[in-house]
C-alpha positions in Angstrom: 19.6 2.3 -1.0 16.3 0.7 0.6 14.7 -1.7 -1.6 11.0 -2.2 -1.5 9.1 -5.6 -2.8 5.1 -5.3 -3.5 2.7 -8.3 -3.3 -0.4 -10.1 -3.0 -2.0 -8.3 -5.7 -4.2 -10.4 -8.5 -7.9 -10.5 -10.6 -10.7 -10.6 -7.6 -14.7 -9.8 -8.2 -16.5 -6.9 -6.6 -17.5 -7.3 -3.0 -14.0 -9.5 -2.3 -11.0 -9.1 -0.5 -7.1 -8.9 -1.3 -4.2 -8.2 1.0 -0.7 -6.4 -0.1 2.0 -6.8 1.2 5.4 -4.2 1.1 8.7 -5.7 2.6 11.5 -3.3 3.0 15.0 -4.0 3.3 18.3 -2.6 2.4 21.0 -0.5 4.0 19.9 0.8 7.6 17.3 3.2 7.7 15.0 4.9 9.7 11.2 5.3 9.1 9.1 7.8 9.4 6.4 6.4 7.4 5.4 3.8 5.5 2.1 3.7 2.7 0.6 3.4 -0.5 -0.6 5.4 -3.9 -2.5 3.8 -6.5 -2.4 4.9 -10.2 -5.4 3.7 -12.6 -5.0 3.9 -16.0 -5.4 7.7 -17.2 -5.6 8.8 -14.0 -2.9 10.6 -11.9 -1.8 8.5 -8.9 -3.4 8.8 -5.6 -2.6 8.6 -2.2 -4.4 5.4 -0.1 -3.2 5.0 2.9 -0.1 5.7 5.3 1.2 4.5 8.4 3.8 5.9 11.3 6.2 3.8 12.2 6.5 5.0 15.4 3.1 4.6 17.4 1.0 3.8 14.3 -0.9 6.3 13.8 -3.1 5.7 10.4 -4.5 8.2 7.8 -6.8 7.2 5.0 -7.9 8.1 1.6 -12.2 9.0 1.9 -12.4 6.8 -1.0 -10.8 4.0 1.0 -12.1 4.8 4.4 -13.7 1.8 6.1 -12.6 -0.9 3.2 -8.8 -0.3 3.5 -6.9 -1.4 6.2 -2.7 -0.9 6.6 -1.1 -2.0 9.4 2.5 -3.0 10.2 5.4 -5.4 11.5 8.3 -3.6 12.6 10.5 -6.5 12.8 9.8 -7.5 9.3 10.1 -4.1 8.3 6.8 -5.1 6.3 3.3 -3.2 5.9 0.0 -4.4 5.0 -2.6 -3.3 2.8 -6.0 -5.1 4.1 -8.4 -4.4 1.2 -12.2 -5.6 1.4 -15.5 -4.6 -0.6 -12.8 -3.9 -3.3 -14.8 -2.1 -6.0 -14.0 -1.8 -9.8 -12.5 1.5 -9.3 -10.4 0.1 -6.7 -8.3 -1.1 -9.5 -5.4 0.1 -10.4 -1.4 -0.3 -9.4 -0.5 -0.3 -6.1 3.1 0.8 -5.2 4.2 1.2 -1.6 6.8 4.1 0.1 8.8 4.6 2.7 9.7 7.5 4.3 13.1 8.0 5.9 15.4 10.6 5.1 14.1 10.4 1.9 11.5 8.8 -0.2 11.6 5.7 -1.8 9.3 3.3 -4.0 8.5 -0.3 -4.7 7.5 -1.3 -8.4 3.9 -1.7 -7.5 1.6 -4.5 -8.1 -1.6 -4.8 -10.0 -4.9 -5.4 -8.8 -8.2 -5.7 -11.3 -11.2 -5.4 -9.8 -14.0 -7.2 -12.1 -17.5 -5.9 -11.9 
């Protein structure tokens, strides 16, 4: 099994900043990917952002596009979620993946975007 722990979510006002973090650990495993879905309340959950393990290459969400940052650190097994100009529809549960041989999921973690 490959564990997954989400944080760095909280409350933050429109126009400010918040960075998630996803650390992966567990038995030996070997990524293809790692990203994150949201899921807002009465709404289906939605892909944000994704990153290749190997050489990085990024893919974004057009709703995220230009706010959202996600980068990574191989060593730490670990990727990042830089969010800025968070909006109130930004808000929602964040829950990061990894992609190995198989899918798997952290708990996600909340972030409220006040207006």
């Amino acid at each position: 099994q490959v564990q997954l722990v989400e944080s760095g979510g909280g409350l933050v006002q429109a126009g400010g900043s918040l960075r998630l973090s996803c650390a992966a650990s567990g038995r030996a495993f070997s990524t293809i990917y790692m990203g994150w879905y949201r899921q807002a309340p009465g709404k289906e959950r939605e892909f944000v952002a994704r990153i290749r393990w190997s050489g990085g290459s990024t893919y974004y969400a057009d709703s995220v596009k230009g706010r959202f940052t996600i980068s990574k650190d191989n060593a730490k097994n670990t990727v990042y979620l830089q969010m800025n100009i968070l909006k109130p529809e930004d808000t929602a549960i964040y829950s990061c993946y990894v992609a190995t041989d198989r899918l798997f999921w952290g708990r996600g973690t909340q972030v409220t975007v006040s207006s």
